[in-house]
TIVO-2410 file (N, C-alpha, C; in nm, 3 decimals):
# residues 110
REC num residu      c1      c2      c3 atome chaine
REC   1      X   0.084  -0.117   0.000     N      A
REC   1      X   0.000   0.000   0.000    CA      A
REC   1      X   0.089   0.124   0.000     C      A
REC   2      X   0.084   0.183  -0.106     N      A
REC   2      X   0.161   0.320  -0.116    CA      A
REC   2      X   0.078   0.437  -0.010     C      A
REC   3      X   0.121   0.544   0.016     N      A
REC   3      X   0.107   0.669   0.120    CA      A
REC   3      X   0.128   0.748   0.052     C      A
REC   4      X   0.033   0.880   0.054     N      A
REC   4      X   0.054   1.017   0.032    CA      A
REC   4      X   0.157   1.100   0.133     C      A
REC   5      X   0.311   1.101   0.055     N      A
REC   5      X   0.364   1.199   0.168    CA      A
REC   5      X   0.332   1.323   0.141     C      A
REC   6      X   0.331   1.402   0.240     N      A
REC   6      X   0.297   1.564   0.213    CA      A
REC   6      X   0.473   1.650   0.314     C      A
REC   7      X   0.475   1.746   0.180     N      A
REC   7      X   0.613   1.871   0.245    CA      A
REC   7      X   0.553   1.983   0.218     C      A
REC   8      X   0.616   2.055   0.326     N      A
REC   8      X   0.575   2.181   0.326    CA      A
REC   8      X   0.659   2.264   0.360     C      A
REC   9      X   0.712   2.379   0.235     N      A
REC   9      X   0.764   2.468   0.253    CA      A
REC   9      X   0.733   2.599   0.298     C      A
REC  10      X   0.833   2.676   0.329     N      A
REC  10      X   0.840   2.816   0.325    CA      A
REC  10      X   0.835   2.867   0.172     C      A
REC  11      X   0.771   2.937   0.102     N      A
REC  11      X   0.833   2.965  -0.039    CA      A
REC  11      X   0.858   3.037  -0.021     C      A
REC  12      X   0.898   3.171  -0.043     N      A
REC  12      X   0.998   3.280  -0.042    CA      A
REC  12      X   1.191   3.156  -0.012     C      A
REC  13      X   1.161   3.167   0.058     N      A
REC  13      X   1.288   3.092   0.121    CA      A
REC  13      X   1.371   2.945   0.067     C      A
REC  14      X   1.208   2.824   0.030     N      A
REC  14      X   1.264   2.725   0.010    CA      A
REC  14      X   1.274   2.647   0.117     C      A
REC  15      X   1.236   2.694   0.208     N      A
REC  15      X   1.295   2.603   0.328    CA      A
REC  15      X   1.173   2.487   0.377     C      A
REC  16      X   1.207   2.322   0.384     N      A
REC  16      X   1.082   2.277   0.450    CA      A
REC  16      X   1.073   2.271   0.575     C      A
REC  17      X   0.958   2.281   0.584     N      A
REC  17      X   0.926   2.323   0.730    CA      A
REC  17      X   0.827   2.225   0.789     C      A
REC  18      X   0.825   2.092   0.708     N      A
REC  18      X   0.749   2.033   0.752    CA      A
REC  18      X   0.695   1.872   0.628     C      A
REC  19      X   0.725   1.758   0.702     N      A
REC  19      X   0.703   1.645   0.573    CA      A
REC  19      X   0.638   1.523   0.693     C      A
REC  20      X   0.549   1.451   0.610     N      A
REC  20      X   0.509   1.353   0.709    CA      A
REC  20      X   0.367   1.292   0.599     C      A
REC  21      X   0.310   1.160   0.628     N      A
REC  21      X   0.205   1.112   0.579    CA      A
REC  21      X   0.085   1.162   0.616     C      A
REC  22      X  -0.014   1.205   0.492     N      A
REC  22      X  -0.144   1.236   0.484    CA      A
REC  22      X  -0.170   1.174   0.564     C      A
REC  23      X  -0.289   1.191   0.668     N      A
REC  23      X  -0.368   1.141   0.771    CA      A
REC  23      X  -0.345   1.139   0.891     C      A
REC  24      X  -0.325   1.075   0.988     N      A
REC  24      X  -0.280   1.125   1.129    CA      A
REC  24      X  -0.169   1.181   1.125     C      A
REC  25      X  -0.079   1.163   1.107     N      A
REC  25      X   0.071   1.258   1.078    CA      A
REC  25      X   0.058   1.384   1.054     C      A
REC  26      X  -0.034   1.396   0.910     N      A
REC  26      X  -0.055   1.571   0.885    CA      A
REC  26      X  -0.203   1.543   0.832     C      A
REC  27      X  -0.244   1.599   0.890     N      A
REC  27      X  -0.402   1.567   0.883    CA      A
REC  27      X  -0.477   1.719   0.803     C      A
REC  28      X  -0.519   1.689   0.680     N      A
REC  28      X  -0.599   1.814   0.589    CA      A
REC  28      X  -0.739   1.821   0.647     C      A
REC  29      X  -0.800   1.949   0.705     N      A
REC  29      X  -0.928   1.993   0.747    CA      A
REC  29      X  -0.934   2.120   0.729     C      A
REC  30      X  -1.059   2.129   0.642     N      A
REC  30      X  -1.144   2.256   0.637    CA      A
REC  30      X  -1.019   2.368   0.576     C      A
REC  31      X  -0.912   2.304   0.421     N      A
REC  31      X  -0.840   2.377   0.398    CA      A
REC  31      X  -0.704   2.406   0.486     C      A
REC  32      X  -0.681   2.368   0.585     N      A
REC  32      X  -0.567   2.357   0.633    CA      A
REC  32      X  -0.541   2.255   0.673     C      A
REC  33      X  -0.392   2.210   0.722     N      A
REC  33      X  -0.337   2.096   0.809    CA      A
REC  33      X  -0.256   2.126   0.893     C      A
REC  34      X  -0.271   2.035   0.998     N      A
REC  34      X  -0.268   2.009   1.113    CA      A
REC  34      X  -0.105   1.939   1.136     C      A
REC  35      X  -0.060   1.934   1.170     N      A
REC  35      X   0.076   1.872   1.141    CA      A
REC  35      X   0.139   1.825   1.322     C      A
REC  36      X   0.151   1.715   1.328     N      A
REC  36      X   0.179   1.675   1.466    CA      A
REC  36      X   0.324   1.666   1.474     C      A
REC  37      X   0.369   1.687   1.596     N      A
REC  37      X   0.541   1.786   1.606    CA      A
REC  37      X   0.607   1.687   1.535     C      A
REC  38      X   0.595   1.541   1.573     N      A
REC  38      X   0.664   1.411   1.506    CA      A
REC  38      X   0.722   1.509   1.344     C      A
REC  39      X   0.640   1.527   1.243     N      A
REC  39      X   0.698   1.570   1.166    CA      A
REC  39      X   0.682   1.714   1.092     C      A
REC  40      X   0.743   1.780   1.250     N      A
REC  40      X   0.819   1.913   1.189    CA      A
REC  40      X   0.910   1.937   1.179     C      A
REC  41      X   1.015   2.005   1.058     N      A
REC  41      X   1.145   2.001   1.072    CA      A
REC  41      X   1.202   2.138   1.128     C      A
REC  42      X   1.198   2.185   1.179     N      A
REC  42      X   1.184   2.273   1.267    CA      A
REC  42      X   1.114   2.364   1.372     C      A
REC  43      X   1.214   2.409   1.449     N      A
REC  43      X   1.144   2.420   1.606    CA      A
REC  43      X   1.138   2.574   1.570     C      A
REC  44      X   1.136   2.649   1.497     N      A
REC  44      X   1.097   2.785   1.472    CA      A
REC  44      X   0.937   2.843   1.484     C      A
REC  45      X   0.834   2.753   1.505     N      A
REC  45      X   0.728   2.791   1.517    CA      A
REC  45      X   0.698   2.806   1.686     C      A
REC  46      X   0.678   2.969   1.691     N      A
REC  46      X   0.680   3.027   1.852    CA      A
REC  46      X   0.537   3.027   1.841     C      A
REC  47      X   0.472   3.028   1.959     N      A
REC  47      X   0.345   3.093   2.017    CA      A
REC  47      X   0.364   3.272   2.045     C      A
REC  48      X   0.303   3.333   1.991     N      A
REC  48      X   0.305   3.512   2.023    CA      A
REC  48      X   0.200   3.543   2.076     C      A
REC  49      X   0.097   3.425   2.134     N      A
REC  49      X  -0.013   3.442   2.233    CA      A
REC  49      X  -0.088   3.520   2.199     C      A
REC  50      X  -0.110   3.601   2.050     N      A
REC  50      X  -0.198   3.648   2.024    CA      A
REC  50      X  -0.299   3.567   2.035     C      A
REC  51      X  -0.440   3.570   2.097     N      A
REC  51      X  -0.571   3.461   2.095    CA      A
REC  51      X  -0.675   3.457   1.987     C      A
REC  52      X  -0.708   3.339   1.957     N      A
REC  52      X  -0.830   3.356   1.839    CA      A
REC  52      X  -0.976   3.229   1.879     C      A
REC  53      X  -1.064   3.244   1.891     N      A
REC  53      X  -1.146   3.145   1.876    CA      A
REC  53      X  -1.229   3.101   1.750     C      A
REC  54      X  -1.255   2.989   1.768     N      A
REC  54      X  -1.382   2.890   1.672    CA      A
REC  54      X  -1.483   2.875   1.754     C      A
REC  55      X  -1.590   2.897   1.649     N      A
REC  55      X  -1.723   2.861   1.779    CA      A
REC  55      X  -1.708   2.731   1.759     C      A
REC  56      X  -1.648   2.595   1.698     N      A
REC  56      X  -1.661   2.533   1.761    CA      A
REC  56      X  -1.506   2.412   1.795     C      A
REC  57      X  -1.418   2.476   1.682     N      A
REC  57      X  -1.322   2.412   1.778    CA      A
REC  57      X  -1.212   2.464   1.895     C      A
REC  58      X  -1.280   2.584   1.885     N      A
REC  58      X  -1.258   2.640   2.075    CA      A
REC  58      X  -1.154   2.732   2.063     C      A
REC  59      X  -1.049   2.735   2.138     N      A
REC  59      X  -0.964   2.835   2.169    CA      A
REC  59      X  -0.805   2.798   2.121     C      A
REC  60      X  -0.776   2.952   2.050     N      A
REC  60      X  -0.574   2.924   1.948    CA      A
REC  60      X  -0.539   3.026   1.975     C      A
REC  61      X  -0.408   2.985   1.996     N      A
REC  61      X  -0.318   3.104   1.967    CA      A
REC  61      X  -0.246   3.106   1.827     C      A
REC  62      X  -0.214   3.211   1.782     N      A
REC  62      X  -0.156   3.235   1.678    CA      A
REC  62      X  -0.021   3.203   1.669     C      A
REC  63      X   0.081   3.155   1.577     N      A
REC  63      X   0.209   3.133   1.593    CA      A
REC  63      X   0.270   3.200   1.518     C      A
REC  64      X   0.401   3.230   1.522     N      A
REC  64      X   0.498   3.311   1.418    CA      A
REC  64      X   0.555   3.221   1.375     C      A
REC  65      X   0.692   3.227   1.256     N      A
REC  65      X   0.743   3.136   1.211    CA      A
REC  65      X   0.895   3.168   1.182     C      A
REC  66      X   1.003   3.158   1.283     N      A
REC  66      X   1.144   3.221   1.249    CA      A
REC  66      X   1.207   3.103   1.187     C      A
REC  67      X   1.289   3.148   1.070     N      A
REC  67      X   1.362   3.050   1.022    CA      A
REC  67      X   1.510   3.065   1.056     C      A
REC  68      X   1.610   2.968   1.012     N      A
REC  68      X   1.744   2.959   1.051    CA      A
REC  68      X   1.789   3.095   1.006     C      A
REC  69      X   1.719   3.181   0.856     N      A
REC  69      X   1.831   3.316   0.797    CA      A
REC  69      X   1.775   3.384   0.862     C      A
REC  70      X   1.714   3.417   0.975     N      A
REC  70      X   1.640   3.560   1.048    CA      A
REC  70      X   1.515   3.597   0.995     C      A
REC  71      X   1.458   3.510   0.882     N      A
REC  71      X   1.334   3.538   0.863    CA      A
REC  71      X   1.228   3.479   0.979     C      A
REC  72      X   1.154   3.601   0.985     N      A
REC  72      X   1.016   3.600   1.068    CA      A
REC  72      X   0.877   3.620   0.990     C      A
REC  73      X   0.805   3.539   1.021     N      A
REC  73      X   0.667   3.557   0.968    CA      A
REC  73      X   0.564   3.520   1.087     C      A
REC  74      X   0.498   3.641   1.071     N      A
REC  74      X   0.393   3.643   1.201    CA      A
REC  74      X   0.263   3.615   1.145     C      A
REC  75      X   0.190   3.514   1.263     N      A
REC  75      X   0.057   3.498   1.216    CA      A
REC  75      X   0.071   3.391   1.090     C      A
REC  76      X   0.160   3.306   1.075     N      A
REC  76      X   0.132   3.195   0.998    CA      A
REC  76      X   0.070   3.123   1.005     C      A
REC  77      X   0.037   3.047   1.127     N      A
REC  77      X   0.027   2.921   1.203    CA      A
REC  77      X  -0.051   2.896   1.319     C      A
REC  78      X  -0.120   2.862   1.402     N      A
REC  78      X  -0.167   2.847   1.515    CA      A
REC  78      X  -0.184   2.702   1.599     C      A
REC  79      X  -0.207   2.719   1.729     N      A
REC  79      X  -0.230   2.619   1.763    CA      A
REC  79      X  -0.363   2.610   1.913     C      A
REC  80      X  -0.441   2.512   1.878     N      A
REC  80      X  -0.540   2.526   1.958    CA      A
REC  80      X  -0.487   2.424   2.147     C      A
REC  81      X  -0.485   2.544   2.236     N      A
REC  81      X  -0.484   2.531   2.357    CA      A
REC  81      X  -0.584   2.503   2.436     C      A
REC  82      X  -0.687   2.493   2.378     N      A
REC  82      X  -0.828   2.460   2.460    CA      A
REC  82      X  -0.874   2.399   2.352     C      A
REC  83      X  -0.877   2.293   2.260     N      A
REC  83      X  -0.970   2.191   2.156    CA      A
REC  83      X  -1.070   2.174   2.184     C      A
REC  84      X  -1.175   2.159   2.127     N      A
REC  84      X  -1.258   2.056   2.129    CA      A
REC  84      X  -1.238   1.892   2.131     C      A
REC  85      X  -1.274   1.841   2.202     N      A
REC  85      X  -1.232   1.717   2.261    CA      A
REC  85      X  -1.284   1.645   2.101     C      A
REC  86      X  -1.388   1.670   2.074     N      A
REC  86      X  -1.449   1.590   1.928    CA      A
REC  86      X  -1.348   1.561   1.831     C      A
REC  87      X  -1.233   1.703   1.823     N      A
REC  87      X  -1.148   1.673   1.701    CA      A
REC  87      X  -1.012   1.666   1.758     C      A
REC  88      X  -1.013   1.526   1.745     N      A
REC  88      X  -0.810   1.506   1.790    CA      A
REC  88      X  -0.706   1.526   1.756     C      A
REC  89      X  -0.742   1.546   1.580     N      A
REC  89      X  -0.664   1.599   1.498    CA      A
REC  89      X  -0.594   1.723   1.480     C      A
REC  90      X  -0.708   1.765   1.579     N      A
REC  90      X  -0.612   1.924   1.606    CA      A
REC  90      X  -0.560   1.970   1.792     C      A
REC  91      X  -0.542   1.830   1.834     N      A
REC  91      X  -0.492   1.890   1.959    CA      A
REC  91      X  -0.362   1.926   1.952     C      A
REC  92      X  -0.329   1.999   2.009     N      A
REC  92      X  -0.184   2.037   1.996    CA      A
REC  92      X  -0.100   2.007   1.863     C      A
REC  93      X  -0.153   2.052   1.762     N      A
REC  93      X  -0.072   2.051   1.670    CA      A
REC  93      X  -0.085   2.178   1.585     C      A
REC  94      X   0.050   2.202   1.494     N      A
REC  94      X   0.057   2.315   1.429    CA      A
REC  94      X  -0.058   2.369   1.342     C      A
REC  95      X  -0.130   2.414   1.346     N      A
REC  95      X  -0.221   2.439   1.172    CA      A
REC  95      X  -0.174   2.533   1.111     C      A
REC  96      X  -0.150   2.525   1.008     N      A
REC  96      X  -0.109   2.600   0.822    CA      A
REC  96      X  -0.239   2.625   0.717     C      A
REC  97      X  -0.225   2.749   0.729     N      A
REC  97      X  -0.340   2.758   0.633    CA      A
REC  97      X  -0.299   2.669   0.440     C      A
REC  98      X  -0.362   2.606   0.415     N      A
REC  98      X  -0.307   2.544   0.285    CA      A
REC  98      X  -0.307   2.652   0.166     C      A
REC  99      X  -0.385   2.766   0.171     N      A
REC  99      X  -0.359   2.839   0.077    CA      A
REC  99      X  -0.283   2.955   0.105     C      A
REC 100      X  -0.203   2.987   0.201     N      A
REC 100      X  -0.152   3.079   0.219    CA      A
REC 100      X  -0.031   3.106   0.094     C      A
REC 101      X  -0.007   3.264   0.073     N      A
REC 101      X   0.092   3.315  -0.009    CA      A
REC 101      X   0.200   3.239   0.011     C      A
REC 102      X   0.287   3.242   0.139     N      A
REC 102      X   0.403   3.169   0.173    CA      A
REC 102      X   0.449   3.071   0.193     C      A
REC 103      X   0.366   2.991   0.138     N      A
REC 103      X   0.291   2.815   0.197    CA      A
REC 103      X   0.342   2.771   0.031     C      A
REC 104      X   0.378   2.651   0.039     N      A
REC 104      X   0.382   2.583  -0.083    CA      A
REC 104      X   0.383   2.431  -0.016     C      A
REC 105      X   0.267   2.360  -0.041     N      A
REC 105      X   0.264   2.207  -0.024    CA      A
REC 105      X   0.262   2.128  -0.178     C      A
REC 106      X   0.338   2.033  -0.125     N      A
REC 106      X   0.383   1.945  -0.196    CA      A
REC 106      X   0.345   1.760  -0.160     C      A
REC 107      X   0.272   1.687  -0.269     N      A
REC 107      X   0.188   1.615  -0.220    CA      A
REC 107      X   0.266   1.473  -0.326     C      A
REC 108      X   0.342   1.389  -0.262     N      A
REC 108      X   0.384   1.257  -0.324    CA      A
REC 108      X   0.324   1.107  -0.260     C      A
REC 109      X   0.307   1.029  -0.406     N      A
REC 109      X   0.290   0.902  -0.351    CA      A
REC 109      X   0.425   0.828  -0.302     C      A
REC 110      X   0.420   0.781  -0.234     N      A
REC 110      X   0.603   0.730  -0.146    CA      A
REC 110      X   0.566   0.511  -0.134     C      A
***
């Protein structure tokens, strides 16, 4: 049985910032994914505690995104600190908007 791997870059930069198998690993919802730390390749994604809610999958903070050359990007990313228990897929893990400008995913059968 082959797997959808999914990478995810920085584009401006090139840099990935993130590779792992479609489905629990990096899980696609409602246009973004979810990406569980297992496969992030870097620890540059801070919390800046800006707060945001979902009416229903509850309470995030917003994340920035520093890379190794001094690039910063704010408000890339978030992560929900209070979930909804219903969706597991997003406990504590990164979310990426999939269409963002700076976002480039990349989707292989492996």
């Amino acid at each position: 049985m082959s797997k959808k791997i999914i990478s995810i870059y920085h584009k401006p930069t090139n840099t990935k910032i993130a590779e792992g198998p479609k489905g629990w690993g990096i899980t696609p919802f409602e246009g973004n994914l979810y990406i569980s730390r297992k496969y992030l390749l870097t620890d540059g994604f801070k919390i800046n505690y800006f707060p945001g809610f979902c009416i229903y999958k509850f309470f995030y903070f917003w994340m920035d995104l520093n890379l190794e050359d001094g690039t910063k990007i704010k408000n890339i990313a978030w992560m929900y600190w209070l979930p909804n228990p219903l969706f597991p897929f997003i406990w504590f893990r990164v979310g990426i908007p999939r269409h963002h400008p700076e976002i480039e995913i990349r989707e292989n059968i492996n």
